[in-house]
Each structure stands twice: as C-alpha cells, then as structure tokens.
C-alpha positions as CSV (number, residue, x, y, z in Angstrom):
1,X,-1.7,-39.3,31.0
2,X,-4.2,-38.4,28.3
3,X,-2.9,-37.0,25.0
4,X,-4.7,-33.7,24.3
5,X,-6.9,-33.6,21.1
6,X,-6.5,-31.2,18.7
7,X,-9.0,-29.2,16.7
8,X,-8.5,-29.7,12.9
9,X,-7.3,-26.3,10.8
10,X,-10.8,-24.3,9.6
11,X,-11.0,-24.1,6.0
12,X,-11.0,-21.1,4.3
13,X,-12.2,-20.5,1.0
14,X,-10.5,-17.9,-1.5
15,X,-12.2,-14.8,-1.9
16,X,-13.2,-13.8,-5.6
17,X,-11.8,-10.1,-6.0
18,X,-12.1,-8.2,-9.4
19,X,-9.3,-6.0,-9.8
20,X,-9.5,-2.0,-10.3
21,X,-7.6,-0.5,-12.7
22,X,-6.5,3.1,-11.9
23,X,-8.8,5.5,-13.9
24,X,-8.6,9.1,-14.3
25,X,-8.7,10.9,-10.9
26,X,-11.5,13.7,-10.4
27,X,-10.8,16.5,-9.1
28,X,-12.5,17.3,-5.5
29,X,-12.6,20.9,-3.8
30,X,-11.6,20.6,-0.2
31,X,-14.3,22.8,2.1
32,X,-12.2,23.6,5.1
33,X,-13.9,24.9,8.4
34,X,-13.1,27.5,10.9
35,X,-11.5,26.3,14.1
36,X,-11.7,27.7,17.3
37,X,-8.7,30.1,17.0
38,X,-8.8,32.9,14.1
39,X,-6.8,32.8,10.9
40,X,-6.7,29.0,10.8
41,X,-8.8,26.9,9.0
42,X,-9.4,23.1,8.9
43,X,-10.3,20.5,6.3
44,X,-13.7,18.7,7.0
45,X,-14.1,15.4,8.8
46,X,-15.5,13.9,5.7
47,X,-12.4,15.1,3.7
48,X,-10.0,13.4,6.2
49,X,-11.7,10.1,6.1
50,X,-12.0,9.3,2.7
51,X,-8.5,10.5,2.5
52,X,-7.5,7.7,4.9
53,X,-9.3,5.6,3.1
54,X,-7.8,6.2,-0.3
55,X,-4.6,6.1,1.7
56,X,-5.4,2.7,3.1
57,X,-6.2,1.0,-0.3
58,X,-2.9,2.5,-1.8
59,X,-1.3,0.9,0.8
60,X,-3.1,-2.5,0.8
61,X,-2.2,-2.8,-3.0
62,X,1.2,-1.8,-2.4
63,X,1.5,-4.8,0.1
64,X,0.1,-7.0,-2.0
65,X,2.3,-6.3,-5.1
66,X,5.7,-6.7,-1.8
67,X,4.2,-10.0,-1.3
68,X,3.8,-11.3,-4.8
69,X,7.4,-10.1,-5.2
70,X,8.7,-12.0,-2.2
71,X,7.1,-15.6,-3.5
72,X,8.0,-15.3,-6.6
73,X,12.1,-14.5,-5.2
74,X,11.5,-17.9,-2.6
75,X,10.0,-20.1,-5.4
76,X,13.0,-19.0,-7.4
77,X,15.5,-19.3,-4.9
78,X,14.0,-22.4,-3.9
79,X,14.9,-23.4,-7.6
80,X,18.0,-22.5,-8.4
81,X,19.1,-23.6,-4.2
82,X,17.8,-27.6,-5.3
83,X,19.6,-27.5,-8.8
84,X,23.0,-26.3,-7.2
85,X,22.1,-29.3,-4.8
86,X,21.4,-31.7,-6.8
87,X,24.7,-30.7,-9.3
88,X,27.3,-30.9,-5.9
C-alpha cells in the first residue's frame, strides 16, 4: 500500500487595507421610474445597486468588528481557563 502524498498548505499573504473612517453622508435625490401599472413608481436600477452595495460594506465591517470581539473573548478565556488550571 502506498501512503498518499499531500500537497503542502498555499501561503497567503496579508492584505494591506487602510481603514475608512465614516465622514459626513451626502445627501442623494432618488429618481424613481414609472412601471408598467399606473400610480406606482420605482426607484432606479442604479439606485438599488449602490444601495446594496453600501449595505454590503456595512455589513462586512459589522462582521469584522463580531469577529475581533470573539478572539479577543477565546484569547481571554483561554487565559483565565490555564490560570484556574494551573492554581487546582
């Protein structure tokens, strides 16, 4: 029987990110189109997607923030887990 060979681990490198800080918001007038049925009236694609967008780096810096949180709680718990170990 042959042992299978393993592949080592690819390397990644850290990417350098400059941080944003929140500035004043400008305020943007919504065009909204017609849509096929009277009375109602629809935002533009273009609206919608930069929207999402925003909406997508709120979240993405919201997850990031959960998961500095959560390693700094497991370091810490990791901490004070080996002192009470060490002290029984």
């Amino acid at each position: 029987m042959s042992t299978p060979t393993l592949k080592p681990r690819p390397v990644y490198t850290k990417r350098n990110t400059t941080k944003k800080t929140m500035t004043e918001q400008t305020k943007q007038t919504l065009t909204k189109v017609e849509s096929h049925r009277p009375d109602i009236y629809l935002i533009e694609r273009d609206a919608l997607w930069n929207d999402m967008q925003q909406r997508i780096r709120i979240h993405n810096y919201e997850c990031s923030e959960a998961l500095k949180d959560l390693k700094f709680v497991v370091t810490k718990t990791k901490e004070l887990y080996s002192k009470a170990r060490d002290n029984v």
